[in-house]
N, C-alpha and C positions, 0 to 999 in steps of 0.2 A: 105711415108704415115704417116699420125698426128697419134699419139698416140691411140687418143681418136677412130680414123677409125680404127687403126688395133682392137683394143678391140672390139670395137662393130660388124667384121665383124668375129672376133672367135666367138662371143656370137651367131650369127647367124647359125654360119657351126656348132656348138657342139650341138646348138638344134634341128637343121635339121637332124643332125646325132643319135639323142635321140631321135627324132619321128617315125627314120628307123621301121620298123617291123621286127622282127626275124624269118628268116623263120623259119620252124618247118621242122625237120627232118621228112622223109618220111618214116613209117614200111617198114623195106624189107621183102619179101617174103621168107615164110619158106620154105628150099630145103630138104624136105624131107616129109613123111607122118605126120599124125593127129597121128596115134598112137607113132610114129617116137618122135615128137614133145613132147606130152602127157608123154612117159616113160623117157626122156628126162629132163622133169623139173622136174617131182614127185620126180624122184633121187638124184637131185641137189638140191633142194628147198624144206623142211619139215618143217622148221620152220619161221617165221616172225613176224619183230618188227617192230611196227610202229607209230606216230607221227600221228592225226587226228584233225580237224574239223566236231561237229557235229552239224546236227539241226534238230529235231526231230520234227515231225507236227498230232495229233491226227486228227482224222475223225470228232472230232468236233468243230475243231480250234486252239486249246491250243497249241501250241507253245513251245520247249525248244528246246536251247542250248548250249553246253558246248564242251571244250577241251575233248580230252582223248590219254592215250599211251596203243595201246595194243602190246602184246605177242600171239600169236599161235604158236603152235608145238604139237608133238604126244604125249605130257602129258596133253595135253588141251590149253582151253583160259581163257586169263587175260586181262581185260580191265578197264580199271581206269577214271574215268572223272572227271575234273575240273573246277571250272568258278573261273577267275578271281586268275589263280595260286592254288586255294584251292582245294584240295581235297573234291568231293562233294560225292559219291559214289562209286561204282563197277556193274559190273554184277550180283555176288552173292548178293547183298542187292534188284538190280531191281528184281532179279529173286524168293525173298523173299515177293514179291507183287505180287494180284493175279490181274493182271492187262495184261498179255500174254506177261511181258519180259523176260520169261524163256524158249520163243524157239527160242528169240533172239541167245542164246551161238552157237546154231546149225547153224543155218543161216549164221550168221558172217562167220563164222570157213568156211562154204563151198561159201560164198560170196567173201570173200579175200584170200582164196586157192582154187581158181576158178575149179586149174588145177588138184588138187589132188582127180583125180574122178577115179572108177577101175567098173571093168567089164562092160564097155559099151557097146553100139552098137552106130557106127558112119552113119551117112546119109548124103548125099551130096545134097543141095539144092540151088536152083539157087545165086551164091557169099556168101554161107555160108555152114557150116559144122554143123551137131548138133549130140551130142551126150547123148545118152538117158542111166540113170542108175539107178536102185531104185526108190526112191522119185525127182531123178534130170533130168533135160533135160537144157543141158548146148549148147549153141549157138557160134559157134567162126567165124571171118570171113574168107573165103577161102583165102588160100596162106600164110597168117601172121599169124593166127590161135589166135588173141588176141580176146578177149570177148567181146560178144555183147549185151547178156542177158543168165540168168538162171530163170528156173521154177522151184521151189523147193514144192514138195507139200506137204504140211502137213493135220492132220485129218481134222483142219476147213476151212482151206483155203490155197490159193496157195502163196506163198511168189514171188516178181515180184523184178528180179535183174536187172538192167542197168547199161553198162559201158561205161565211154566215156572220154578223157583228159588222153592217152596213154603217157606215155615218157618211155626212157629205163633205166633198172635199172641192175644193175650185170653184167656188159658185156652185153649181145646181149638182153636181155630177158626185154618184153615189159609190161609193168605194167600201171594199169587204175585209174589214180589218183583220180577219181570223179563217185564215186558208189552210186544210190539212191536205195531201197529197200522199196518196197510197200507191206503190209501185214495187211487183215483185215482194211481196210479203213485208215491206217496209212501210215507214210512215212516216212524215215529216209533218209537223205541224208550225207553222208562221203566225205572227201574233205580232201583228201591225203598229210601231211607236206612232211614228210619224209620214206620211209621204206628201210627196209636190208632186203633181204633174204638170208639166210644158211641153212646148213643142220648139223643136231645135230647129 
């Protein structure tokens, strides 16, 4: 075969083979209970670091977005934001505007430690699990027990979690790379680079 045929028939197989799809791994099903499951990771998992995309949408159009790294654990949250490499703020500076980013820190904290919920009551409803505690009603799907949504209620309004874009992270433990949160006619959407989770 000419030179010039074998080249152009690799160039063909390598891109045929770069248009493949990747399957996506399939959640297995949790072998054991919600609560099983539940004390399970609260134990293992107290703290977390994480790498984000954010883009933030007011109820009357305004638009932002920016980088940010945060930190949670049982000493609190740390969230840092960026655009363009730069340091632009924190939490503690939004939270210093009377603009309603300061029940942001709560939210976060029980939005990306989905799992770290206590004295619940669990109910089984058709392909899902919900479990109701406090201020929270946190939604998992039956058998994999990964998040589907959380109602988090607060005095003025309810804050509206969605999870979706699952992969695994720490060994078996399923994590939701792509979290929106609707609060007060706003929206935040998260879009997960990287996270660890440990326990301190």
């Amino acid at each position: 075969m000419r030179p010039s045929k074998l080249f152009f028939l690799s160039l063909l197989l390598l891109i045929a083979h770069s248009c493949t799809p990747v399957p996506r791994e399939r959640i297995p099903a949790y072998h054991g209970s919600v609560q099983t499951f539940i004390e399970a990771a609260s134990s293992k998992f107290d703290s977390m670091d994480s790498t984000l995309s954010i883009r933030f949408e007011k109820k009357n159009g305004r638009k932002m977005s920016a980088d940010a790294v945060a930190h949670m654990g049982p000493g609190g949250i740390s969230v840092r934001f960026y655009q363009m490499g730069m340091l632009v703020g924190d939490l503690d500076t939004l939270a210093g505007r009377s603009t309603g980013y300061e029940v942001y820190e709560d939210v976060l904290k029980k939005a990306f430690m989905w799992w770290r919920i206590s004295g619940y009551e669990a109910e089984d409803l058709p392909g899902e699990v919900m479990l109701s505690a406090g201020n929270r009603m946190l939604i998992l799907a039956a058998r994999t027990y990964v998040p589907i949504r959380q109602t988090i209620s607060l005095p003025d309004s309810d804050a509206i979690v969605t999870y979706s874009g699952y992969r695994r992270v720490e060994g078996s433990f399923w994590y939701p790379y792509s979290i929106r949160v609707v609060y007060r006619g706003n929206s935040l959407e998260l879009t997960i680079g990287k996270v660890s989770l440990t326990h301190s």
